[in-house]
C-alpha positions as CSV (number, residue, x, y, z in Angstrom):
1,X,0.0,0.0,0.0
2,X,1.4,3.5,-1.4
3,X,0.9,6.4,1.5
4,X,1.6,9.9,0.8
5,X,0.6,13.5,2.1
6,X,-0.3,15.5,-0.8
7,X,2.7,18.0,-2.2
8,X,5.1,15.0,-1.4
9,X,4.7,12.6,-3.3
10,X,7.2,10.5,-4.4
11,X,7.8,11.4,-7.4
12,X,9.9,8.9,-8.7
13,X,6.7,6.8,-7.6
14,X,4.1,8.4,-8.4
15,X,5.4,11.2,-11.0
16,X,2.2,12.7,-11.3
17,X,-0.4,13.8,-9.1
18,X,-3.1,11.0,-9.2
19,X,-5.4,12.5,-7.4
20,X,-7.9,13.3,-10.7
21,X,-7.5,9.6,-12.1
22,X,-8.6,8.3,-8.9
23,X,-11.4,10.7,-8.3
24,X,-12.8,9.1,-11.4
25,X,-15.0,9.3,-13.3
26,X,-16.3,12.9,-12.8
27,X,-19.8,14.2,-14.6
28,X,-18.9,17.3,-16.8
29,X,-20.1,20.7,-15.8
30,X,-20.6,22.3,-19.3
31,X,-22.2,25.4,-17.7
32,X,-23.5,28.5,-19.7
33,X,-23.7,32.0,-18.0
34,X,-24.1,35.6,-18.9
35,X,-22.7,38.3,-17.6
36,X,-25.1,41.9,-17.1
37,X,-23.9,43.4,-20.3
38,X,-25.6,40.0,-22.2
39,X,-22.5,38.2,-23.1
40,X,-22.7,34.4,-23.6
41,X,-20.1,31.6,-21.7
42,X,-20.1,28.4,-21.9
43,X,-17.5,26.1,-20.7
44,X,-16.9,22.2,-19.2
45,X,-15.8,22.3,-15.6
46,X,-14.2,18.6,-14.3
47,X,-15.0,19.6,-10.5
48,X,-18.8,19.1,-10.9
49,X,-21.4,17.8,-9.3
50,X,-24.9,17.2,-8.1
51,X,-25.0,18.3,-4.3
52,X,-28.4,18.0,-2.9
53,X,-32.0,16.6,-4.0
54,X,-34.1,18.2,-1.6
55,X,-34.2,21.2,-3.2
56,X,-32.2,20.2,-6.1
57,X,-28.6,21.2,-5.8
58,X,-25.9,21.4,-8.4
59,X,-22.1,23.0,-7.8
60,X,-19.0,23.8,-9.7
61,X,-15.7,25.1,-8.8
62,X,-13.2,27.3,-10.8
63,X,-10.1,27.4,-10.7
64,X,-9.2,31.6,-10.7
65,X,-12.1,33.7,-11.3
66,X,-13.2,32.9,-15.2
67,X,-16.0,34.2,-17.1
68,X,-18.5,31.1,-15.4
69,X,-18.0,32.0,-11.9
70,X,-18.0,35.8,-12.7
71,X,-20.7,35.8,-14.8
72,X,-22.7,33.6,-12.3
73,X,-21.9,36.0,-9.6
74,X,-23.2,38.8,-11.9
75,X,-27.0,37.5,-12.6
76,X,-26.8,34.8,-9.9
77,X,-27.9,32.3,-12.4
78,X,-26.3,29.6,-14.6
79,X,-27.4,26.5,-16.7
80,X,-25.8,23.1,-17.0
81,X,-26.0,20.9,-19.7
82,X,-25.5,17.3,-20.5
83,X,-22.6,16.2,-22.5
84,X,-23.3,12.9,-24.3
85,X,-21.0,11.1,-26.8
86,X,-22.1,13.1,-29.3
87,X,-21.2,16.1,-28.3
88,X,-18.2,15.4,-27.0
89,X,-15.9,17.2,-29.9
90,X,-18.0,20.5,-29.4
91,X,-17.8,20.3,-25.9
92,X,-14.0,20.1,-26.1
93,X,-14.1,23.4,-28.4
94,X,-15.8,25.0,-25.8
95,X,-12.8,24.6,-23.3
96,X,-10.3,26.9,-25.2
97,X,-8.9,30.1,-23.5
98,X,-10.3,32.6,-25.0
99,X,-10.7,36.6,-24.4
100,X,-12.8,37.1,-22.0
101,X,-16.6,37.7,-23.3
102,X,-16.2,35.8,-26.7
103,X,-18.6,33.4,-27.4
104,X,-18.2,29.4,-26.8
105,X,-21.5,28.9,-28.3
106,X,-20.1,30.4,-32.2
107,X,-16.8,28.7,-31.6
108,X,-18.4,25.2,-31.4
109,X,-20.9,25.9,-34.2
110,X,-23.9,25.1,-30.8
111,X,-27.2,27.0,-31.4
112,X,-28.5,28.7,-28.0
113,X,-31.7,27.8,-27.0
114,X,-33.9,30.3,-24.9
115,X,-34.4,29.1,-20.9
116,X,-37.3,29.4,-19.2
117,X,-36.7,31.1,-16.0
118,X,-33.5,32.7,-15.9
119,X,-31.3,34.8,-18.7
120,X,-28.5,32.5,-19.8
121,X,-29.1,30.3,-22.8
122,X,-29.2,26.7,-22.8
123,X,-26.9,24.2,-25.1
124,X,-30.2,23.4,-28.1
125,X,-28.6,19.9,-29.0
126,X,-28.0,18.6,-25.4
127,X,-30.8,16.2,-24.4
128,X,-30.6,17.6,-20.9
129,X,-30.4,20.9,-19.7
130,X,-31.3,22.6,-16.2
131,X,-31.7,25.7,-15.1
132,X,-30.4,26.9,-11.8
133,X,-30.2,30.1,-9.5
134,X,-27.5,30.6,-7.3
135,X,-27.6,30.0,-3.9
136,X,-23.5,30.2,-2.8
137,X,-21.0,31.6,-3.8
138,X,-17.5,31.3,-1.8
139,X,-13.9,31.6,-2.3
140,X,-12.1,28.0,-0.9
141,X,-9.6,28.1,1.7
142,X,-6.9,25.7,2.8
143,X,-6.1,24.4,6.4
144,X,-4.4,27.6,7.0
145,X,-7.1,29.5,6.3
146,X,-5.7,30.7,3.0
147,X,-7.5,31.6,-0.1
148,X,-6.1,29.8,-3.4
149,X,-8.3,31.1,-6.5
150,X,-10.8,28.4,-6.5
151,X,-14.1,29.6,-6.9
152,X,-17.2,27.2,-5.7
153,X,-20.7,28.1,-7.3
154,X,-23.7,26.1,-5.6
155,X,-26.8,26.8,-7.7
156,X,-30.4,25.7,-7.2
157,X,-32.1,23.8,-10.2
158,X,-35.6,26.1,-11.1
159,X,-36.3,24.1,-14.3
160,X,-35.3,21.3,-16.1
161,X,-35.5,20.4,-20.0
162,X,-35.2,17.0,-20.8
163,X,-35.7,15.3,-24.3
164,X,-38.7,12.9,-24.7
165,X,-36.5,10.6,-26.0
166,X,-34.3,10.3,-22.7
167,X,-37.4,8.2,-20.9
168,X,-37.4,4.6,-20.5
169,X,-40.6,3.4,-18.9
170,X,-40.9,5.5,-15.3
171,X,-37.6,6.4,-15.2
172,X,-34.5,7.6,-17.4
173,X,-32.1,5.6,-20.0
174,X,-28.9,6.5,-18.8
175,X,-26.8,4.3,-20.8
176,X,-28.8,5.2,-23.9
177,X,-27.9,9.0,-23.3
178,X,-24.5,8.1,-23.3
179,X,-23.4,10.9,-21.3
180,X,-19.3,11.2,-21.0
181,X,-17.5,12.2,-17.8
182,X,-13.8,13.1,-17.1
183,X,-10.8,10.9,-15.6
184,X,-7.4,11.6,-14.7
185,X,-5.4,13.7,-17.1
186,X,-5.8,17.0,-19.2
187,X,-7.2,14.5,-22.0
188,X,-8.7,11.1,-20.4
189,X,-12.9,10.7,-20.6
190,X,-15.0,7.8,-20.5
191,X,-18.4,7.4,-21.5
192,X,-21.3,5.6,-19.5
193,X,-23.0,3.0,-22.0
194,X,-24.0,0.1,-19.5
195,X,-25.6,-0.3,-16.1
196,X,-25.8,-2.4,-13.6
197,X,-28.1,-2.9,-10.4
198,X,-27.7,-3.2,-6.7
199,X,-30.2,-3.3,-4.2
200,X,-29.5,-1.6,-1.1
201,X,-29.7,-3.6,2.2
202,X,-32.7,-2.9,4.1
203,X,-31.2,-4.7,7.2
């Protein structure tokens, strides 16, 4: 068994940080904000997740203050949308660094589709979107009690647009979605195509 604090690693051991391939595998936060003036983000986050169900609860966290987090903080809203296999190549344009306010949405050839209840637009081709209003924001802080330019967004979902052709029965065809998620590495996915079920012990 390998044991290591963080920040010393062995290096000859372990050469890079593993921490993202074993944290694996991670849904994609492909969030789209606006900012006050009406500018359009959109962008995939790795540090993702649902957080809550009761209300609905999703957060994303940012590493330095880029145009998701900001623009969230403007109109305290943001909207995340599915990634499936199919989108994965447009999702991956969406990640470039660009200047700050230039559109995701032209540079992966997406249409926007109009929300419901809040401003930012929603990715037309994804077969899932929801729409959420932010609930906290905060600036994480180490042991030490020292800020490091990560910026956590916890959102509550308002609305939720899902595609007809998403439902299996009474309940939702995962697998057939395809959705893709993040591993370890700037470049390593994997994409959820089969289930499998366990029943929870009731004793």
């Amino acid at each position: 068994m390998i044991f290591y604090e963080p920040g010393r690693r062995d290096r000859s051991v372990l050469p890079h940080n593993p921490f993202k391939s074993l944290v694996a595998p991670r849904p994609i936060g492909w969030i789209s904000t606006m900012d006050s003036a009406g500018r359009v983000n959109l962008a995939p986050y790795s540090f993702f997740n649902a957080v809550a169900e009761g209300p609905e609860m999703l957060a994303f966290s940012s590493t330095g203050a880029k145009d998701s987090a900001t623009f969230a903080g403007e109109l305290l809203e943001f909207v995340w949308n599915l990634v499936t296999w199919e989108l994965r190549e447009q999702m991956n344009e969406t990640s470039a660094r660009l200047p700050r306010g230039a559109n995701e949405f032209s540079r992966a050839g997406l249409e926007m589709a109009p929300s419901r209840l809040v401003a930012p637009p929603r990715v037309a081709a994804s077969p899932c979107s929801m729409e959420c209003k932010v609930v906290h924001q905060l600036e994480l802080r180490d042991l030490d009690g020292r800020a490091f330019d990560t910026h956590l967004v916890i959102g509550q979902v308002v609305g939720v647009h899902l595609d007809e052709g998403a439902r299996s029965g009474s309940g939702i065809d995962t697998a057939g979605l395809r959705p893709i998620a993040r591993c370890g590495g700037p470049a390593d996915y994997t994409v959820v195509e089969r289930i499998f079920r366990m029943t929870r012990p009731t004793r």
